[in-house]
PyMOL Python script that loads the backbone (N, CA, C, O; Angstrom):
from pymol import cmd

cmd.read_pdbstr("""\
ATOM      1  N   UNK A   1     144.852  54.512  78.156  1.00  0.00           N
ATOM      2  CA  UNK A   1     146.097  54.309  78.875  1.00  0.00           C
ATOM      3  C   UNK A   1     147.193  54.110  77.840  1.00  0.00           C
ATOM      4  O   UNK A   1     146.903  53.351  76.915  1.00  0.00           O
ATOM      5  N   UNK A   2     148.312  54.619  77.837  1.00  0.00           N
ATOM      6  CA  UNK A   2     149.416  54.528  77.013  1.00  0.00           C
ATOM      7  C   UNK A   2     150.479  53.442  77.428  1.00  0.00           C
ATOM      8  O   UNK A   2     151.010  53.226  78.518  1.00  0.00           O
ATOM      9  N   UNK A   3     150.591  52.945  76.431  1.00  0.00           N
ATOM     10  CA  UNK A   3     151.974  52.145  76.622  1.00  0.00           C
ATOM     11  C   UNK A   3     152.815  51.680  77.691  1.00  0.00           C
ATOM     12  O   UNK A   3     153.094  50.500  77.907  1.00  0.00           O
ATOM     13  N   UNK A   4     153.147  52.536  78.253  1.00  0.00           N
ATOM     14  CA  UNK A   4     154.488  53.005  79.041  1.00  0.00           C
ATOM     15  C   UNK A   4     153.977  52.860  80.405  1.00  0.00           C
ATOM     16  O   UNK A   4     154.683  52.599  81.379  1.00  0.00           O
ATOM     17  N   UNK A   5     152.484  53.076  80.425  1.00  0.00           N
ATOM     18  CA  UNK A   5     151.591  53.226  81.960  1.00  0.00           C
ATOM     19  C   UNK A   5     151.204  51.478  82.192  1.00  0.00           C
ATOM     20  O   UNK A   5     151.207  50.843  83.246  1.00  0.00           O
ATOM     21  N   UNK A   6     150.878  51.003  80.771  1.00  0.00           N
ATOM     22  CA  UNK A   6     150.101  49.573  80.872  1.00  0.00           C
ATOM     23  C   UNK A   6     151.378  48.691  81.283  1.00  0.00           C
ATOM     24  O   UNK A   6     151.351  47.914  82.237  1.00  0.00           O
ATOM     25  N   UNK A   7     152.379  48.872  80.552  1.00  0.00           N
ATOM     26  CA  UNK A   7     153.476  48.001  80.973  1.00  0.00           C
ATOM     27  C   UNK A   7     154.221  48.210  82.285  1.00  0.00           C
ATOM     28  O   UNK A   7     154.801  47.248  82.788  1.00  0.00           O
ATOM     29  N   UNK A   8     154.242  49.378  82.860  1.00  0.00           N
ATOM     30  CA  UNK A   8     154.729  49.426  84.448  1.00  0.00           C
ATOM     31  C   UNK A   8     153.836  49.014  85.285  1.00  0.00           C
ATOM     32  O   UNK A   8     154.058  49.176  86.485  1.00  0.00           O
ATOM     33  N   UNK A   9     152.308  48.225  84.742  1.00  0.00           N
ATOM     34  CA  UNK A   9     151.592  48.112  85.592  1.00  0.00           C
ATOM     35  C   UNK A   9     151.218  46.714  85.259  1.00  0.00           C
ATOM     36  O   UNK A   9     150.460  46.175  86.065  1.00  0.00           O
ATOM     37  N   UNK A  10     151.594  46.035  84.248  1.00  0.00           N
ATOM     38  CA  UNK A  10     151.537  44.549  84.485  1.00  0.00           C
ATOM     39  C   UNK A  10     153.042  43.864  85.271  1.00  0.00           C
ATOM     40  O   UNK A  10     153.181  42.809  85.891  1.00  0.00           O
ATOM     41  N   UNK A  11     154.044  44.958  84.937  1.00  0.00           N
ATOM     42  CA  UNK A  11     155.156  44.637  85.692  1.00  0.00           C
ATOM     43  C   UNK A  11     154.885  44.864  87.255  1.00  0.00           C
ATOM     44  O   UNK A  11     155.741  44.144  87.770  1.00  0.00           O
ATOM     45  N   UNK A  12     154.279  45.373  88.128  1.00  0.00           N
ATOM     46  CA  UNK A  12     153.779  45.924  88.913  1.00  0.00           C
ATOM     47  C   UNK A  12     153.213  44.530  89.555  1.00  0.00           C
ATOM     48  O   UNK A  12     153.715  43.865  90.461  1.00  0.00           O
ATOM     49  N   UNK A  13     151.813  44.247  88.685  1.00  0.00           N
ATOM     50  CA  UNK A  13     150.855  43.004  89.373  1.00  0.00           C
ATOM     51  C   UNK A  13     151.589  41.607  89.042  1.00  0.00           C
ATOM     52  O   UNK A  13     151.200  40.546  89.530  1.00  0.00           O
ATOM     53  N   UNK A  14     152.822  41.720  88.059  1.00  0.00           N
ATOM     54  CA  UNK A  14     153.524  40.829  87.779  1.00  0.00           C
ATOM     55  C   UNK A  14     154.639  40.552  89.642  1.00  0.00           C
ATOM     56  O   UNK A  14     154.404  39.595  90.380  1.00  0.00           O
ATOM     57  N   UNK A  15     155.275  41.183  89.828  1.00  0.00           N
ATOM     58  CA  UNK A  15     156.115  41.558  91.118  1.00  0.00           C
ATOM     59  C   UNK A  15     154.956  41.456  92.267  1.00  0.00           C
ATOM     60  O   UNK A  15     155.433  40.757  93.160  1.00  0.00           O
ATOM     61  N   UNK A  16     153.959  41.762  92.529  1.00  0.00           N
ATOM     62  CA  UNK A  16     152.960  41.468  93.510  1.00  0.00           C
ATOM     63  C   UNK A  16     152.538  39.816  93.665  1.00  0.00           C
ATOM     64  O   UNK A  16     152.339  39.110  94.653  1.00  0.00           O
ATOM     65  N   UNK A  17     152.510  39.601  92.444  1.00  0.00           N
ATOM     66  CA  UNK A  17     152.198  38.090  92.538  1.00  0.00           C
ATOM     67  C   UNK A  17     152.903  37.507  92.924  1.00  0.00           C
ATOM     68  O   UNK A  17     152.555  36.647  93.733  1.00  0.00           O
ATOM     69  N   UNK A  18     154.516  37.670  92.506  1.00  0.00           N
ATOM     70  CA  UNK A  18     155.867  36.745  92.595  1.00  0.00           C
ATOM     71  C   UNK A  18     155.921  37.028  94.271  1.00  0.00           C
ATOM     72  O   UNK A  18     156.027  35.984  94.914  1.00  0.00           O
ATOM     73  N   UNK A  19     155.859  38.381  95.150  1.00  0.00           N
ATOM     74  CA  UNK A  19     155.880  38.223  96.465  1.00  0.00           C
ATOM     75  C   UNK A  19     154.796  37.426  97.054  1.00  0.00           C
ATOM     76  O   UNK A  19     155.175  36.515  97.789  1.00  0.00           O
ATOM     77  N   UNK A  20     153.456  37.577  96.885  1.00  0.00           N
ATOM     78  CA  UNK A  20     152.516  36.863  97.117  1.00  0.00           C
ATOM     79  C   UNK A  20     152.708  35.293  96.972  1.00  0.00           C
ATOM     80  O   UNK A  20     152.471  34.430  97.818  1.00  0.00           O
ATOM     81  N   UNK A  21     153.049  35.190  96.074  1.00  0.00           N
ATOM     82  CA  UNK A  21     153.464  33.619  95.574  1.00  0.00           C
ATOM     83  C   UNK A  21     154.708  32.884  96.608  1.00  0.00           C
ATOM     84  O   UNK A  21     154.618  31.756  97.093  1.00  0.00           O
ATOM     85  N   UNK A  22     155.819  33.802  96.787  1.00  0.00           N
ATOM     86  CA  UNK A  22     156.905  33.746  98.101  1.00  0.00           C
ATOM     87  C   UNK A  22     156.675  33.360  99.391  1.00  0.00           C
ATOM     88  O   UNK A  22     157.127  32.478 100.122  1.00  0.00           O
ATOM     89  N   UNK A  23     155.530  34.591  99.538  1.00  0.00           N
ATOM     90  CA  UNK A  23     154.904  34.301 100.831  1.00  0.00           C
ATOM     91  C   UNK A  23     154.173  33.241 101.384  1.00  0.00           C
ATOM     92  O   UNK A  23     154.571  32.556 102.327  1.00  0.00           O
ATOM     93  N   UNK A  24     152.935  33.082 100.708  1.00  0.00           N
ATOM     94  CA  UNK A  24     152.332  31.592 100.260  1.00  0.00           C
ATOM     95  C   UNK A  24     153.209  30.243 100.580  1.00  0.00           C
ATOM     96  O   UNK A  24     152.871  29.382 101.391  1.00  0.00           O
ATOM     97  N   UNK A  25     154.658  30.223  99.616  1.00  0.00           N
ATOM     98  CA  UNK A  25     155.638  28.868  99.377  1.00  0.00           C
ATOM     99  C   UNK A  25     155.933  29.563 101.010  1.00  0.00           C
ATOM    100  O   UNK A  25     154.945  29.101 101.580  1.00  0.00           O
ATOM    101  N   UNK A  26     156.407  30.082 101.696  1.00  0.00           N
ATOM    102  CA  UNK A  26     157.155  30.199 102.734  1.00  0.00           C
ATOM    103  C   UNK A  26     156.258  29.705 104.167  1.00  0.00           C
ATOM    104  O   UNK A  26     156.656  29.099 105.162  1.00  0.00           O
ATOM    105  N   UNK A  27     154.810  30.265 103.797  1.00  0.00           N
ATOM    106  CA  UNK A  27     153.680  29.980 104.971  1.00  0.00           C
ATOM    107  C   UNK A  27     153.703  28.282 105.162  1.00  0.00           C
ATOM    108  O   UNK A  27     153.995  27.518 106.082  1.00  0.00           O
ATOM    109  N   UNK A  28     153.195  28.130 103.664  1.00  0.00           N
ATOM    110  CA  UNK A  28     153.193  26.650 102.993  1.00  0.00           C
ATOM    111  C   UNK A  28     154.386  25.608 103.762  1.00  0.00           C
ATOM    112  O   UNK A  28     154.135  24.423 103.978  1.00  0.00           O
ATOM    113  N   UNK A  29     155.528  26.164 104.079  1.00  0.00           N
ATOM    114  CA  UNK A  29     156.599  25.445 104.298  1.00  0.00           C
ATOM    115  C   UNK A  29     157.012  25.363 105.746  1.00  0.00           C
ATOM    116  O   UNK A  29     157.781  24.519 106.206  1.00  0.00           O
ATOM    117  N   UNK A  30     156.374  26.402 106.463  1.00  0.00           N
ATOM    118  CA  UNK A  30     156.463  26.516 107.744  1.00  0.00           C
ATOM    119  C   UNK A  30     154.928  25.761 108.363  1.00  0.00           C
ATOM    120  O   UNK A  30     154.889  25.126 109.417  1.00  0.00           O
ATOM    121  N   UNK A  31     153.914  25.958 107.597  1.00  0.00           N
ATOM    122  CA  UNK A  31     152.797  25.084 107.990  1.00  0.00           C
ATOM    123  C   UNK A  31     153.178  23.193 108.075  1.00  0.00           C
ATOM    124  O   UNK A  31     152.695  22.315 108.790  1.00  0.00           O
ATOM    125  N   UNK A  32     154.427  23.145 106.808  1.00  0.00           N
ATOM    126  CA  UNK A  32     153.940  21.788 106.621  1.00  0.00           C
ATOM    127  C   UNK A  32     155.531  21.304 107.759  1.00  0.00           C
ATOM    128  O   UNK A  32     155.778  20.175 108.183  1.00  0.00           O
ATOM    129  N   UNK A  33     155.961  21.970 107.880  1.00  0.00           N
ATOM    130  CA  UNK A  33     157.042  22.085 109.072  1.00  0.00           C
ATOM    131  C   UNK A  33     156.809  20.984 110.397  1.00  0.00           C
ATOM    132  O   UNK A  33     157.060  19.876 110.871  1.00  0.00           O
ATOM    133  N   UNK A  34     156.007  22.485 110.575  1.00  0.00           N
ATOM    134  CA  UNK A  34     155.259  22.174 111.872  1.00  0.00           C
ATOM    135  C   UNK A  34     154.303  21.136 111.885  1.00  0.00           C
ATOM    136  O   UNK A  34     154.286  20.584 112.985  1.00  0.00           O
ATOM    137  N   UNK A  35     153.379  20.591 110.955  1.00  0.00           N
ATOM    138  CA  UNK A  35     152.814  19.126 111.186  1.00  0.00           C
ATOM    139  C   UNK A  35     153.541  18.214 110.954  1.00  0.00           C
ATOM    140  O   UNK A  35     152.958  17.142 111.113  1.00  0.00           O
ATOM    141  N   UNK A  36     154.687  18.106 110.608  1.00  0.00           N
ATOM    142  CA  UNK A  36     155.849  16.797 110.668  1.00  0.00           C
ATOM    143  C   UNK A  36     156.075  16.615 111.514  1.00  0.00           C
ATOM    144  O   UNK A  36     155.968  15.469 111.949  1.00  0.00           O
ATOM    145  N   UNK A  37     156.519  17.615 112.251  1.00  0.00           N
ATOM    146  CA  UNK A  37     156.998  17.418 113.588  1.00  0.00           C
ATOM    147  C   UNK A  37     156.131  17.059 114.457  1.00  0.00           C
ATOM    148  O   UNK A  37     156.321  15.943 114.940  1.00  0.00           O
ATOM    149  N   UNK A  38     154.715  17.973 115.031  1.00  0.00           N
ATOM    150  CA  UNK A  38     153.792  17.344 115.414  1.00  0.00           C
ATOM    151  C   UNK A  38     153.642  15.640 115.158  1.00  0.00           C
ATOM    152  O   UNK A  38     153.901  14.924 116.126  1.00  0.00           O
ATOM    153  N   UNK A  39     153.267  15.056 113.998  1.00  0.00           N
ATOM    154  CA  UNK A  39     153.173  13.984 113.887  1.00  0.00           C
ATOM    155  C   UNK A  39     153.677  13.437 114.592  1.00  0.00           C
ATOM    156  O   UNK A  39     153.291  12.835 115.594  1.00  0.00           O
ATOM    157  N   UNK A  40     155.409  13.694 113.790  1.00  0.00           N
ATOM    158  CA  UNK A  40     156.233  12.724 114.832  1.00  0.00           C
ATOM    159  C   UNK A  40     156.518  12.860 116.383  1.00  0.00           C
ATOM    160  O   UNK A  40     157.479  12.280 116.887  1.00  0.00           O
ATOM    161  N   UNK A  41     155.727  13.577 117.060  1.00  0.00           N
ATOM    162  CA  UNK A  41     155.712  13.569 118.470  1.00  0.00           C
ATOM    163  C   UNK A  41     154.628  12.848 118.621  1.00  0.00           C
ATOM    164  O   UNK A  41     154.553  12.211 119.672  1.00  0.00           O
ATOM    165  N   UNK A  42     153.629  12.753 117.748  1.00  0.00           N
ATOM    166  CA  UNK A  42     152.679  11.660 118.142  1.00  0.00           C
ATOM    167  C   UNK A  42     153.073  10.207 118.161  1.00  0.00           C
ATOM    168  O   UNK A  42     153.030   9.371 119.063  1.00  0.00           O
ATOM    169  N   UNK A  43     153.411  10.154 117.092  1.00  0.00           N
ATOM    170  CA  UNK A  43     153.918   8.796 116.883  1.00  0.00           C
ATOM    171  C   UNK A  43     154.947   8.411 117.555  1.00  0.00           C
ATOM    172  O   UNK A  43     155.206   7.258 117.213  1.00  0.00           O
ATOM    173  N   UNK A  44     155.861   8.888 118.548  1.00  0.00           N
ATOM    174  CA  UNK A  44     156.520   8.243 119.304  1.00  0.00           C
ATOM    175  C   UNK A  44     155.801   8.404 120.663  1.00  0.00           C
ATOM    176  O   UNK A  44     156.214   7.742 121.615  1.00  0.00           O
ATOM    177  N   UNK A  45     155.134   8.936 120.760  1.00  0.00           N
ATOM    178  CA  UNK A  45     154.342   8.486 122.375  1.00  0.00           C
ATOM    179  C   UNK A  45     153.493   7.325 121.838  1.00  0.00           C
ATOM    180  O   UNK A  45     153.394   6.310 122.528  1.00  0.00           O
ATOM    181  N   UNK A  46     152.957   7.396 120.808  1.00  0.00           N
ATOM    182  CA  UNK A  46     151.549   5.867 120.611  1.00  0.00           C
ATOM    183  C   UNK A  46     152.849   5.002 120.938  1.00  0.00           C
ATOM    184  O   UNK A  46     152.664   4.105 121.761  1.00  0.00           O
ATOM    185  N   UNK A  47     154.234   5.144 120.379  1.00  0.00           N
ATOM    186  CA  UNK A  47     155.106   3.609 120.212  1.00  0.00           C
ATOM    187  C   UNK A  47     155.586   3.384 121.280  1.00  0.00           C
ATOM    188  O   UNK A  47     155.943   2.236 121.546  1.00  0.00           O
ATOM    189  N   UNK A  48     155.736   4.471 122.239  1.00  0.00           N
ATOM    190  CA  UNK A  48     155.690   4.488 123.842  1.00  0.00           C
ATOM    191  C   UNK A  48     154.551   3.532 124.799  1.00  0.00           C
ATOM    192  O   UNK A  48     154.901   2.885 125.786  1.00  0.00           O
ATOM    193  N   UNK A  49     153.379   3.589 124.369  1.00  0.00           N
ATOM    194  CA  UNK A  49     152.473   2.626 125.032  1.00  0.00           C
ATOM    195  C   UNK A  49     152.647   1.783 124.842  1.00  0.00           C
ATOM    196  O   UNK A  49     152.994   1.486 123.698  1.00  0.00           O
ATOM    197  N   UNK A  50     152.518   0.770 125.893  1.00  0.00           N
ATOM    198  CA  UNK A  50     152.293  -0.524 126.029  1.00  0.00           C
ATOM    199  C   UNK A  50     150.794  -1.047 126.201  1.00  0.00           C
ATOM    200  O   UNK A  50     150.112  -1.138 127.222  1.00  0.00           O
ATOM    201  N   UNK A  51     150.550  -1.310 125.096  1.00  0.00           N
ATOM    202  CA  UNK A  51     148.486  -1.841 124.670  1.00  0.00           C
ATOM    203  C   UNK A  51     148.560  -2.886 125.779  1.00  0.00           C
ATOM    204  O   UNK A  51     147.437  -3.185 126.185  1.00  0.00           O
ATOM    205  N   UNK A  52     149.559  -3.529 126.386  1.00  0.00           N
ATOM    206  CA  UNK A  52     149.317  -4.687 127.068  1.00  0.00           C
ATOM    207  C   UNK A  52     148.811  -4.158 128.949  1.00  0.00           C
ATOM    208  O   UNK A  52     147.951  -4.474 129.771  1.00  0.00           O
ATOM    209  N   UNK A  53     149.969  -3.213 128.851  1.00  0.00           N
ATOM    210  CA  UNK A  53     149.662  -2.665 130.566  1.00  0.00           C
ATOM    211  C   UNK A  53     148.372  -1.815 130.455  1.00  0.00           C
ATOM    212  O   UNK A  53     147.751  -1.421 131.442  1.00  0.00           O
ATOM    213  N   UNK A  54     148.033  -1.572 129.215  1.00  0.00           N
ATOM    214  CA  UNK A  54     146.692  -0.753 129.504  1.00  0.00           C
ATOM    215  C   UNK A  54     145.591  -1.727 129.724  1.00  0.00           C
ATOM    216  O   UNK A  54     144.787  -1.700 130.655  1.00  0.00           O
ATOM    217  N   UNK A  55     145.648  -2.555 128.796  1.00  0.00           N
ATOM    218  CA  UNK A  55     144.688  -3.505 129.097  1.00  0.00           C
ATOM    219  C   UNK A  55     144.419  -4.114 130.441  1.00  0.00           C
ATOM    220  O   UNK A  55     143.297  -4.307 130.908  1.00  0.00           O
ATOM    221  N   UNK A  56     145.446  -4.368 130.955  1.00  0.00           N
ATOM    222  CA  UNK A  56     145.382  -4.486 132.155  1.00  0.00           C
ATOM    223  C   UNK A  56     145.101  -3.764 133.188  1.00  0.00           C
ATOM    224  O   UNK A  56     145.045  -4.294 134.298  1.00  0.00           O
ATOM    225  N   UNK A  57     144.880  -2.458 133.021  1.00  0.00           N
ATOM    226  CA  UNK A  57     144.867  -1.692 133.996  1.00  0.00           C
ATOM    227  C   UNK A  57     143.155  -1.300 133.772  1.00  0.00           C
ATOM    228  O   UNK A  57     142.552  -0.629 134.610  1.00  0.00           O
ATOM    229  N   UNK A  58     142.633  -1.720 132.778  1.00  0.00           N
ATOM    230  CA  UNK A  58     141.398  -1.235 132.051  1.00  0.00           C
ATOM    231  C   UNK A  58     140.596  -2.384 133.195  1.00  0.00           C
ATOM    232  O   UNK A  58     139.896  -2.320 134.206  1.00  0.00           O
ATOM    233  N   UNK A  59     141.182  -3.389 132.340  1.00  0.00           N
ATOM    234  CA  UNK A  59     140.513  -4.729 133.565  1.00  0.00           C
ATOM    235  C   UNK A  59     140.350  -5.192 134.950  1.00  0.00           C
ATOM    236  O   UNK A  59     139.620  -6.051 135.444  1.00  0.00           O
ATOM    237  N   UNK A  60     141.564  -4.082 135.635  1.00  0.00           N
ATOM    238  CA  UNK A  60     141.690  -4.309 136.965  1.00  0.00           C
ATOM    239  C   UNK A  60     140.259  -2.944 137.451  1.00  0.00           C
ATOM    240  O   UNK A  60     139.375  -3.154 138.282  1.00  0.00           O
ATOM    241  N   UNK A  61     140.396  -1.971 136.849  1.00  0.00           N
ATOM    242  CA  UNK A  61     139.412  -0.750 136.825  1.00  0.00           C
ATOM    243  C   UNK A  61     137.566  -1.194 136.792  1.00  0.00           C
ATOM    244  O   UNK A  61     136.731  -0.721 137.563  1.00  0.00           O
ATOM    245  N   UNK A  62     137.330  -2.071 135.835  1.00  0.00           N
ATOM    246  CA  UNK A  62     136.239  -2.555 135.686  1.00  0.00           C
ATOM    247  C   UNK A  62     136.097  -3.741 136.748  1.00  0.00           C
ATOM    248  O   UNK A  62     134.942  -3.924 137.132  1.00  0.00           O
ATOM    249  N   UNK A  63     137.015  -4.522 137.251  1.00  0.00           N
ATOM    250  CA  UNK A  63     136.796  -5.566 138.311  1.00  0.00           C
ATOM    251  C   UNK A  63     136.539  -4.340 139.238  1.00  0.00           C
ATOM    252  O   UNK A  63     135.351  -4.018 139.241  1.00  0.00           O
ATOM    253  N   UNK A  64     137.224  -3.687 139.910  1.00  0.00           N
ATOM    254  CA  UNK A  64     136.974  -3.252 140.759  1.00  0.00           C
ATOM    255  C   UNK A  64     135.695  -2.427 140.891  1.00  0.00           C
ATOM    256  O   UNK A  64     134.842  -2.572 141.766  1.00  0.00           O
ATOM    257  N   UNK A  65     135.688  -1.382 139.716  1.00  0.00           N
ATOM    258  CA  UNK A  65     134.242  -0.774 139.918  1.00  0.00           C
ATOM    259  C   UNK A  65     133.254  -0.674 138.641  1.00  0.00           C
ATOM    260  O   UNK A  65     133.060   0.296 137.908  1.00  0.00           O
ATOM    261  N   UNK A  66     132.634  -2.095 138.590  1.00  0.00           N
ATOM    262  CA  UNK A  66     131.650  -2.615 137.938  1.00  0.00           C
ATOM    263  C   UNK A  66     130.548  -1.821 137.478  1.00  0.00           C
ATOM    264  O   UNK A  66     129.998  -1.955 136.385  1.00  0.00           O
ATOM    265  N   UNK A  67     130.211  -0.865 138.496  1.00  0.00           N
ATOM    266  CA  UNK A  67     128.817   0.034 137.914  1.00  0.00           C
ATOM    267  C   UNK A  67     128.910   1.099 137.272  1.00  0.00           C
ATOM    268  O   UNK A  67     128.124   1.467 136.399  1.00  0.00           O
ATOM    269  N   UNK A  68     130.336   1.953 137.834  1.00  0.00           N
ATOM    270  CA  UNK A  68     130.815   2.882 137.282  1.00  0.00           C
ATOM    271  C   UNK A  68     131.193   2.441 136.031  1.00  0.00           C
ATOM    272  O   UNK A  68     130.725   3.278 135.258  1.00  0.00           O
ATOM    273  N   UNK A  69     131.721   1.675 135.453  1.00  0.00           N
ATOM    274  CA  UNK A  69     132.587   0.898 134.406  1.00  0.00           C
ATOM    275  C   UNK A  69     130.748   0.291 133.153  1.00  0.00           C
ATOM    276  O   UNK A  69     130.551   0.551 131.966  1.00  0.00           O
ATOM    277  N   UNK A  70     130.086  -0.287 133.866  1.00  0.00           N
ATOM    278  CA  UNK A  70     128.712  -0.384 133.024  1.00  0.00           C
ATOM    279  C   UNK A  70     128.685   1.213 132.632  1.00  0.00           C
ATOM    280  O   UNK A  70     128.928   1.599 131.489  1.00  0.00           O
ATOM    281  N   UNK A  71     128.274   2.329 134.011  1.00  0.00           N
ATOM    282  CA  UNK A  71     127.861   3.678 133.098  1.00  0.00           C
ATOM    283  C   UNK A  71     127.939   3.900 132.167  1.00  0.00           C
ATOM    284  O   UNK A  71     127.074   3.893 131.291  1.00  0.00           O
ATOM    285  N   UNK A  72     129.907   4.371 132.082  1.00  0.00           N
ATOM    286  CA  UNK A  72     130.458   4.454 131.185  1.00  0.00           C
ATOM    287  C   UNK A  72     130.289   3.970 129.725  1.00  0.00           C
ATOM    288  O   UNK A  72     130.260   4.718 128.747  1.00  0.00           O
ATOM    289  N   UNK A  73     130.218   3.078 129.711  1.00  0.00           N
ATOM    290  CA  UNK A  73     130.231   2.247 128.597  1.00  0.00           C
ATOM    291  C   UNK A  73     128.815   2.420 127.869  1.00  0.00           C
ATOM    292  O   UNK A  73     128.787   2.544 126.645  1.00  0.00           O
ATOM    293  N   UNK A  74     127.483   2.429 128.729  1.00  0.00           N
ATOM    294  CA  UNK A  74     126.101   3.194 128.082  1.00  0.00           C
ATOM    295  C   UNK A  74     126.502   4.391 127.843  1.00  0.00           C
ATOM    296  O   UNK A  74     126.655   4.787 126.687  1.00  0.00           O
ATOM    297  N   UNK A  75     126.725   5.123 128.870  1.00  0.00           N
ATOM    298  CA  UNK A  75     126.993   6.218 128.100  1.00  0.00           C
ATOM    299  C   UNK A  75     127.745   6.181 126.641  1.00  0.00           C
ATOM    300  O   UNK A  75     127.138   6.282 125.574  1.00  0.00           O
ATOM    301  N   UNK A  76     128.798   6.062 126.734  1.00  0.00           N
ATOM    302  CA  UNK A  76     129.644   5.604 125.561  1.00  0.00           C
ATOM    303  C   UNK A  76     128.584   5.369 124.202  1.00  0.00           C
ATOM    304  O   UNK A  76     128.430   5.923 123.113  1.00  0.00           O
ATOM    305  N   UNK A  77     128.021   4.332 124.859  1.00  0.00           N
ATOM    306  CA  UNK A  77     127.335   3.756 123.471  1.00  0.00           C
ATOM    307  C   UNK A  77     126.367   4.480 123.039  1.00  0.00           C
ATOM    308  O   UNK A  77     125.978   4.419 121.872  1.00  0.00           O
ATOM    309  N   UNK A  78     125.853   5.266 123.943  1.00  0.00           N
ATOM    310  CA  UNK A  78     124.260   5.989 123.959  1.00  0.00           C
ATOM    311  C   UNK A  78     125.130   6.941 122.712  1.00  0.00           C
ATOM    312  O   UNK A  78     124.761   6.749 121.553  1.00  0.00           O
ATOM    313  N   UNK A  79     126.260   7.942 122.954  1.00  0.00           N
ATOM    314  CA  UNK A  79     126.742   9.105 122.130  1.00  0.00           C
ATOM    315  C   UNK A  79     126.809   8.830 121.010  1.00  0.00           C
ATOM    316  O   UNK A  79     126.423   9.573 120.107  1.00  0.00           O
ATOM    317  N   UNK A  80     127.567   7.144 120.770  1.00  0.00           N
ATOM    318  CA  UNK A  80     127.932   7.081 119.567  1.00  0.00           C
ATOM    319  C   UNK A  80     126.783   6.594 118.713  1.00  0.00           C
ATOM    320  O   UNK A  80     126.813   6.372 117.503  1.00  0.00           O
ATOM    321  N   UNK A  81     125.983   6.494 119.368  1.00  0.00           N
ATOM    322  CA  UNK A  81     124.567   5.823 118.429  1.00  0.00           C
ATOM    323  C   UNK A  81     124.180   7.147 118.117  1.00  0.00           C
ATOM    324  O   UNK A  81     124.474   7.561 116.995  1.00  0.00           O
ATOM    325  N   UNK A  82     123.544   7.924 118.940  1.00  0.00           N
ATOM    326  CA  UNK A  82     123.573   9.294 118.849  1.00  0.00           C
ATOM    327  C   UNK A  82     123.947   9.975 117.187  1.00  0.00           C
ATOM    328  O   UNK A  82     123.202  10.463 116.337  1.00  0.00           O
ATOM    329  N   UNK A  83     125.602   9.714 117.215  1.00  0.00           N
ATOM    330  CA  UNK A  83     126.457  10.632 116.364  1.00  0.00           C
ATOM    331  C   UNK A  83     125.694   9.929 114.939  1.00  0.00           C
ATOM    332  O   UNK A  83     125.085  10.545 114.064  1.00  0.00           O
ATOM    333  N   UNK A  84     125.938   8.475 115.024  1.00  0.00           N
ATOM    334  CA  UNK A  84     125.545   7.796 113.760  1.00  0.00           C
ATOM    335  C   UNK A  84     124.226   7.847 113.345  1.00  0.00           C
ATOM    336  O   UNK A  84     123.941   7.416 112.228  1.00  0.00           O
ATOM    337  N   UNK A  85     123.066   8.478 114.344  1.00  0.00           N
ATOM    338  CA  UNK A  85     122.251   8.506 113.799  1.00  0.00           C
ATOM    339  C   UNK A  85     121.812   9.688 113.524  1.00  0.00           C
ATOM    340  O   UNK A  85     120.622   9.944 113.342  1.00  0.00           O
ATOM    341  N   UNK A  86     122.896  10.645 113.462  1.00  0.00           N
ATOM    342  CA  UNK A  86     123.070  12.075 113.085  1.00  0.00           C
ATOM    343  C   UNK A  86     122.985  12.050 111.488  1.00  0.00           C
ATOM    344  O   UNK A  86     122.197  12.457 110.635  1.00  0.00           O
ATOM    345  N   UNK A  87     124.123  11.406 111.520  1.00  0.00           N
ATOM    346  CA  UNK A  87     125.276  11.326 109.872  1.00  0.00           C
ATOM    347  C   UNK A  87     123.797  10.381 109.370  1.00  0.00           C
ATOM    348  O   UNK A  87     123.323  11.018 108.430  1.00  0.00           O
ATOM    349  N   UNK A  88     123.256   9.610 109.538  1.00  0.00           N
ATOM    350  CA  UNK A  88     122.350   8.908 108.358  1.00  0.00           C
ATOM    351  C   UNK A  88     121.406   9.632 108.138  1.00  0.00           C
ATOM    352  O   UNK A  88     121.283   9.647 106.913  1.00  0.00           O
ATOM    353  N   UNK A  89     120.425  10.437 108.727  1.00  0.00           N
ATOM    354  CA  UNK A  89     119.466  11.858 108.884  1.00  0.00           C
ATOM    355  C   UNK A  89     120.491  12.753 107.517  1.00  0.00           C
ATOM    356  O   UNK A  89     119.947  12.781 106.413  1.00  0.00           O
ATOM    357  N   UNK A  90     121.302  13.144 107.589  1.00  0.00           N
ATOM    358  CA  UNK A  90     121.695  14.309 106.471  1.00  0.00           C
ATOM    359  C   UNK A  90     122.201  13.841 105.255  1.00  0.00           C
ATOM    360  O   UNK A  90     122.798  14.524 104.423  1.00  0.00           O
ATOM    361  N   UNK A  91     121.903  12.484 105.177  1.00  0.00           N
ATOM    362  CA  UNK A  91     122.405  11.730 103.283  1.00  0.00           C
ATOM    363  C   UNK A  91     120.959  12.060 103.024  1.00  0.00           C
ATOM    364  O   UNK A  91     120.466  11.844 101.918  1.00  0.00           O
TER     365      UNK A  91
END
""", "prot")
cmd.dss("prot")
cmd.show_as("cartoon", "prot")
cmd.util.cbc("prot")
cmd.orient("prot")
């Protein structure tokens, strides 16, 4: 390869990279965009709840239906024992 061919062709993969590299910073910037914002739509609904009326409403739920409210809660526990005794099996 001569001269003249090698250098229009690192200039070449040189200019491919720099768009590639553009594109990348631009994806990069619109990805990290969009999870800011996300976030912060999360975080103003959590600051929207009131932990207090839930609680209460959790408690009025379980007074009222006691067996359904036990299920739940085995169930609950049955999964998460479940999961954890997933994760200690694969160390």
């Amino acid at each position: 390869m001569d001269e003249s061919r090698k250098g229009s062709a690192d200039e070449s993969d040189t200019s491919r990279f720099a768009r590639a590299k553009d594109f990348a910073g631009e994806k990069y910037s619109t990805a990290s965009d969009a999870v800011k914002n996300q976030y912060n739509r999360v975080r103003e609904q959590v600051e929207d709840i009131d932990f207090g009326e839930v609680t209460d409403q959790v408690r009025s739920y379980v007074r009222s239906n006691p067996g359904k409210a036990l299920l739940i809660s085995i169930g609950a526990g049955f999964l998460i024992g479940l999961l954890l005794r997933r994760s200690d099996k694969e160390d």
